[in-house]
C-alpha positions as CSV (number, residue, x, y, z in Angstrom):
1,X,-84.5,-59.6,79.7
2,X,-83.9,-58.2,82.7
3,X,-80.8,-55.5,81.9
4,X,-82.5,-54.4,78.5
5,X,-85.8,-54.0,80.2
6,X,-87.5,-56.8,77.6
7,X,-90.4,-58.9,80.4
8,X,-91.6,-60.1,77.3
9,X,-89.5,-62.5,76.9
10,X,-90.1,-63.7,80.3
11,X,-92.5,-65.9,79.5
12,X,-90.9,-67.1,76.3
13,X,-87.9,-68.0,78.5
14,X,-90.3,-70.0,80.7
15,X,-92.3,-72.3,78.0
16,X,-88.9,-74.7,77.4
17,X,-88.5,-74.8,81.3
18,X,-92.0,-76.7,81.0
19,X,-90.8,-78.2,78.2
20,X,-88.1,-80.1,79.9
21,X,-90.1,-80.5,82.9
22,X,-91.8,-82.9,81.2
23,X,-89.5,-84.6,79.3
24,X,-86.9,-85.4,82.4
25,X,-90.1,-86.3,84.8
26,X,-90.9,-90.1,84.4
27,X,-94.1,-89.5,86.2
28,X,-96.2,-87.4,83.6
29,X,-99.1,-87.0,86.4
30,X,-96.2,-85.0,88.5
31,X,-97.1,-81.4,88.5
32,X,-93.5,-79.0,89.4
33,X,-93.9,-77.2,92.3
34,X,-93.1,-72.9,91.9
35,X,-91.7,-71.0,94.8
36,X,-92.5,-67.4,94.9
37,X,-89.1,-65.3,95.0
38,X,-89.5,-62.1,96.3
39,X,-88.1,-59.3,94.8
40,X,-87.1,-56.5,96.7
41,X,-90.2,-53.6,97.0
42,X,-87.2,-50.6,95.6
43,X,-86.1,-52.7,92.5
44,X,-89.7,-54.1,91.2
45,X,-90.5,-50.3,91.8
46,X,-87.7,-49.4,89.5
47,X,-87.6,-52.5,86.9
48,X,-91.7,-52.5,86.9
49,X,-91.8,-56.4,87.1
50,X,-89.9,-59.5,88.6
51,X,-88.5,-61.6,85.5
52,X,-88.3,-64.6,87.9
53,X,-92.3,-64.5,88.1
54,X,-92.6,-64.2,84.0
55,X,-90.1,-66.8,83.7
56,X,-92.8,-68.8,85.9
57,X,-96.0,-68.2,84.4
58,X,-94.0,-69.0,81.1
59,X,-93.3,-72.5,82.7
60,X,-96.7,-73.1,84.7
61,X,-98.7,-72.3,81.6
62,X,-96.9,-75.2,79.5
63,X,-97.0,-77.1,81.9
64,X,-100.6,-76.4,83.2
C-alpha cells in the first residue's frame, strides 16, 4: 500500500482488524480505543496520505 502508492487498500486492510477485534474481545460492548500516529508533515506531503489513518477508519468503521 504504502511503497506502491495503493491508500485504497487502506481501508480494506483495516475491516479484518475490526473483524478480530470483535472476535478476541469477550466484552462485545468494549469499543477499541485508536491513537492518532502522526506522520511526519515532509512525508504525508510527499506520499499524499498516512496509511496508518486508512488502516483506522478501515477498522473503526467495522467496528463502529
Amino acid at each position: 500500500m504504502k511503497y506502491e502508492n495503493q491508500p485504497e487498500i487502506g481501508r480494506v486492510l483495516g475491516t479484518p482488524l475490526g473483524v478480530a477485534w470483535f472476535l478476541n474481545t469477550p466484552q462485545l460492548n468494549k469499543k477499541p480505543v485508536v491513537i492518532l500516529i502522526l506522520l511526519h508533515t515532509k512525508k504525508l506531503k510527499e506520499r499524499g496520505y498516512n496509511q496508518a489513518t486508512l488502516i483506522a477508519e478501515g477498522s473503526c468503521q467495522r467496528t463502529g
